[in-house]
PAZAPA-4460 file (N, C-alpha, C; in steps of 0.05 Angstrom, whole numbers, plus 32768, in hexadecimal, padded with zeros to 4 digits):
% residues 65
    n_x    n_y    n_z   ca_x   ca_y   ca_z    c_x    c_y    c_z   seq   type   mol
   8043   7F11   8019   803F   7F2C   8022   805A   7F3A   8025     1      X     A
   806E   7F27   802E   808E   7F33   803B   8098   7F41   801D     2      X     A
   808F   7F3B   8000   80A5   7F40   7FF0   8095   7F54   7FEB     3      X     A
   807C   7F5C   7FE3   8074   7F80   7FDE   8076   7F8A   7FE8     4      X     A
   806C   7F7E   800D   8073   7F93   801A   8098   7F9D   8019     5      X     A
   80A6   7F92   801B   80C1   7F93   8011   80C9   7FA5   7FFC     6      X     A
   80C0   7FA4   7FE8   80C1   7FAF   7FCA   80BC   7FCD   7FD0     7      X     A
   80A6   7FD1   7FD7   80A5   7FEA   7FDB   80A3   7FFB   7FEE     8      X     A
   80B2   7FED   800C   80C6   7FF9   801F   80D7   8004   800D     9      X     A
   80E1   7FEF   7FFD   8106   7FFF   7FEF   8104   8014   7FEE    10      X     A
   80E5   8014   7FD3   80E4   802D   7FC0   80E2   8047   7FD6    11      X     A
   80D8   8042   7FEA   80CE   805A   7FFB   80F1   8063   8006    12      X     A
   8105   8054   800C   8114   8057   8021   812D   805F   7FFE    13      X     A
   8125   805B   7FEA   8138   8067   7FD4   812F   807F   7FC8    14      X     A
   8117   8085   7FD3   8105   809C   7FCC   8100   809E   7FAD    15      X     A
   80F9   8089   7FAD   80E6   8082   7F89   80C9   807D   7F90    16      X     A
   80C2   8070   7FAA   80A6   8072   7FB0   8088   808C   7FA7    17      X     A
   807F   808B   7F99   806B   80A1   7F97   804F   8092   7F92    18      X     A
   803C   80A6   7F9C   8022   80A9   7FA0   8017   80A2   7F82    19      X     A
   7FFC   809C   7F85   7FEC   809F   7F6B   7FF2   8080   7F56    20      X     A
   7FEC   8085   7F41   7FF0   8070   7F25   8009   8072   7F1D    21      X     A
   8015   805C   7F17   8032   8062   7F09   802F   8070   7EEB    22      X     A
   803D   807B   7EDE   803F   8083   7EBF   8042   809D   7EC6    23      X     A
   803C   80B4   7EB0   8048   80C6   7EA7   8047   80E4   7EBC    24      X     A
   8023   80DE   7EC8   8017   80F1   7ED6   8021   80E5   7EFA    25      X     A
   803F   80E8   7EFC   803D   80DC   7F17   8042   80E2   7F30    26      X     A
   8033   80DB   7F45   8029   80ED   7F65   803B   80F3   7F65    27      X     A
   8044   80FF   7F7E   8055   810D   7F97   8067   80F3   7F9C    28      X     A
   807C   80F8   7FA5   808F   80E6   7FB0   8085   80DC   7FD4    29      X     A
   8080   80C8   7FD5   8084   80BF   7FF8   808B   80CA   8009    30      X     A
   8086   80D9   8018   8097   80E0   802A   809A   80D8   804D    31      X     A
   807C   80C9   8047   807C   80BE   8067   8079   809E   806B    32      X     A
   8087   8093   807E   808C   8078   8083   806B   806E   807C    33      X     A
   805B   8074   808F   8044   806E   8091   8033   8069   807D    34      X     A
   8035   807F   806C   802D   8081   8051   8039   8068   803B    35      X     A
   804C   8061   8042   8059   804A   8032   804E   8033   803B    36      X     A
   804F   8030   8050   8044   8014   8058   802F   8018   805A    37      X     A
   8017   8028   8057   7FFB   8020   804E   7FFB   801E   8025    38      X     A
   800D   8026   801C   800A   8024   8000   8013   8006   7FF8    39      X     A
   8030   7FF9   800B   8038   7FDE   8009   8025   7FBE   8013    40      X     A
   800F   7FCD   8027   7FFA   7FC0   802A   7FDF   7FB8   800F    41      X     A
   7FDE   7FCD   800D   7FCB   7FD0   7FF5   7FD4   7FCA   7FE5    42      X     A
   7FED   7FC9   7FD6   7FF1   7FC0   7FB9   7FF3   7F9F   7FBC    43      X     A
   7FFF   7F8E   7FD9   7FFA   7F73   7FE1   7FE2   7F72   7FE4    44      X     A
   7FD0   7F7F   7FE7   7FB2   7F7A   7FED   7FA7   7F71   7FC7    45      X     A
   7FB0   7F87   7FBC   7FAF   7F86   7FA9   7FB9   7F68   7F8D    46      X     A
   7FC9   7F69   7F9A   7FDC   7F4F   7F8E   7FCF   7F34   7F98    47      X     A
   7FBC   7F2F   7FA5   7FAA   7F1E   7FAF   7FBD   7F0B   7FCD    48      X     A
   7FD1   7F1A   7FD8   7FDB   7F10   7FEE   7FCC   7F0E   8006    49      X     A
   7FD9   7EFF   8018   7FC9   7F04   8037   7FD0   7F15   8047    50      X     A
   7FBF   7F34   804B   7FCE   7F50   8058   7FB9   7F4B   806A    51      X     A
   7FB1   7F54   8082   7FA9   7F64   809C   7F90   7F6F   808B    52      X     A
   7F79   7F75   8090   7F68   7F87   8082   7F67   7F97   8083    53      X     A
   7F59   7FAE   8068   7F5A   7FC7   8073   7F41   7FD9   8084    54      X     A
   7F4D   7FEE   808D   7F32   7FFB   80A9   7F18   7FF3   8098    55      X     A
   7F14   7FFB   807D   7EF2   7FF5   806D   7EEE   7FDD   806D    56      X     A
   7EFE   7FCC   806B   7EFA   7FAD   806D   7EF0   7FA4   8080    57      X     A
   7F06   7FAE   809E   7EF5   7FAA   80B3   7EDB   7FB0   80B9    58      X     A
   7ED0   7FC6   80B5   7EB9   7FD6   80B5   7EA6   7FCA   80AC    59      X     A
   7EAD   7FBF   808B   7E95   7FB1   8079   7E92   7F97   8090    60      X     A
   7EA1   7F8F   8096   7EAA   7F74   809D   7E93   7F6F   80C2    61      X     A
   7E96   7F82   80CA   7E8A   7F83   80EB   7E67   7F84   80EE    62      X     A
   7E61   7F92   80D0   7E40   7F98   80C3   7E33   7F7A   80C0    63      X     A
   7E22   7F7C   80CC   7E0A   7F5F   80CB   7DF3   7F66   80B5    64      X     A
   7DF1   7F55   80A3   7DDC   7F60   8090   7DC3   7F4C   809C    65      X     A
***
């Protein structure tokens, strides 16, 4: 988890961090801490690491079928 989330602290704090899909069409630049570290969560979420869940996870997660 320490090295994405890591990775893209940098990008946020060198201000290369942006929103959206990488390639040609690409978001807004970062501008808020917060915003970075829910994007550095999710792409380790993504990457199949062990993150904290997210609020829908919890949610799905608390429902008794």
């Amino acid at each position: 988890m320490a090295d994405k989330v890591e990775k893209v602290m940098h990008e946020y704090k060198e201000g290369t961090l942006r929103r959206g899909k990488k390639g040609p069409g690409k978001g807004a630049k970062v501008r808020s801490r917060k915003m970075a570290v829910a994007i550095a969560l999710s792409e380790a979420r993504k990457a199949g690491e062990k993150v904290t869940p997210s609020p829908a996870e919890k949610r799905l997660r608390g429902k008794k079928f």
